[in-house]
C-alpha positions as MATLAB code, in Angstrom:
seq = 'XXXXXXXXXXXXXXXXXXXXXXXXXXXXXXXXXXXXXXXXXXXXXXXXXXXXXXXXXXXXXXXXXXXXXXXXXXXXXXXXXXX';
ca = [
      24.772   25.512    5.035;
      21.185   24.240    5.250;
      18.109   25.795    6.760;
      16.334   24.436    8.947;
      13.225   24.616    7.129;
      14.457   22.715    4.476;
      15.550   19.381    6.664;
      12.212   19.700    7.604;
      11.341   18.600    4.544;
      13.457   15.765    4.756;
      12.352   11.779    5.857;
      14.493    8.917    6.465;
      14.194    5.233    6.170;
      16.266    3.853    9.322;
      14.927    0.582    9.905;
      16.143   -1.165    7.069;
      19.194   -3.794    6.931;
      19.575   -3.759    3.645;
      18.674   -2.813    0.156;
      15.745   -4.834   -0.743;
      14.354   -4.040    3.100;
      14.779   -0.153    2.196;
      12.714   -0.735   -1.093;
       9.824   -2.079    0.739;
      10.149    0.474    3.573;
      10.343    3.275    1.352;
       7.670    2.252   -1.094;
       5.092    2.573    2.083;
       6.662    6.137    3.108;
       6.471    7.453   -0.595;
       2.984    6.098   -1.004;
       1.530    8.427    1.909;
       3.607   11.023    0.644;
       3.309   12.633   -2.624;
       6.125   14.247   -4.305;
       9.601   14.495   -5.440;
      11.368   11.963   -3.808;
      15.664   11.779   -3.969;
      17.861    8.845   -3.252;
      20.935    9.574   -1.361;
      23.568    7.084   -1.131;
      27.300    6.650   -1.985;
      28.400    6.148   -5.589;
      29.550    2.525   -5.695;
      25.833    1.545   -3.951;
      23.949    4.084   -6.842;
      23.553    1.692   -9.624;
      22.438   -1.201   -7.300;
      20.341    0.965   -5.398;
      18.959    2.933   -8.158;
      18.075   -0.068  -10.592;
      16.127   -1.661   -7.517;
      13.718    0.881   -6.716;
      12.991    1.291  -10.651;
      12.540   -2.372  -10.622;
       9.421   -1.646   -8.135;
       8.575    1.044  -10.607;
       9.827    3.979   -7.992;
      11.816    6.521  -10.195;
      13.372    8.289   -7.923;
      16.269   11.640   -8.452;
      19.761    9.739   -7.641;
      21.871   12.053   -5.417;
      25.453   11.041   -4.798;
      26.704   11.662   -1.070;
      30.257   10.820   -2.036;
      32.471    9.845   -5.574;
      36.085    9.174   -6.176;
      37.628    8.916   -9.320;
      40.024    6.340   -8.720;
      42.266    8.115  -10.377;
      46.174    8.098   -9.052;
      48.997   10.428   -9.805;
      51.742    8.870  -12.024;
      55.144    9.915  -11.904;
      57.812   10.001  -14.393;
      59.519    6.702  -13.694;
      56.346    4.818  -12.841;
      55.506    4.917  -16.689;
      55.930    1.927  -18.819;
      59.306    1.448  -20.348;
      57.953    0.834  -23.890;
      57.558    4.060  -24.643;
];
C-alpha cells in the first residue's frame, strides 16, 4: 500500500504522444526539479525508453511496471521426437 505522502512526491508527464515528446517534456520538469528522478514504464518499452533519455544525457533509475517471461509450460508429448 502507498502513503499518501509519498505520491505526493510523485509528478507525471501526461501531455506527451510519444517517446521523443516525453523526453522533451520531461527534460523541462526535471530541470526545475532537482533530484532522483525514476522512469516507469513497461518492460518491452524500457530499453527504447531508457536509451533515449540517456541519449539527452538524463540518467534516470529504470523501474519496470510490468515483465513476462515468455516462458510456456511444455508437456511431455509436446517435446521433440529426437530425443
Amino acid at each position: 500500500m502507498v502513503d499518501k505522502s509519498e505520491l505526493d512526491n510523485l509528478i507525471f508527464e501526461n501531455q506527451s504522444r510519444n517517446t521523443f515528446e516525453n523526453i522533451s517534456y520531461s527534460k523541462d520538469i526535471i530541470k526545475n526539479n532537482k533530484g532522483t528522478w525514476g522512469l516507469i514504464t513497461s518492460a518491452s518499452h524500457m530499453p527504447r525508453s531508457y536509451f533515449g533519455f540517456k541519449k539527452q544525457g538524463l540518467i534516470l533509475e529504470p523501474i519496470i511496471a510490468d515483465y513476462r517471461t515468455g516462458t510456456r509450460f511444455i508437456r511431455r508429448n509436446e517435446r521433440s521426437s529426437s530425443n
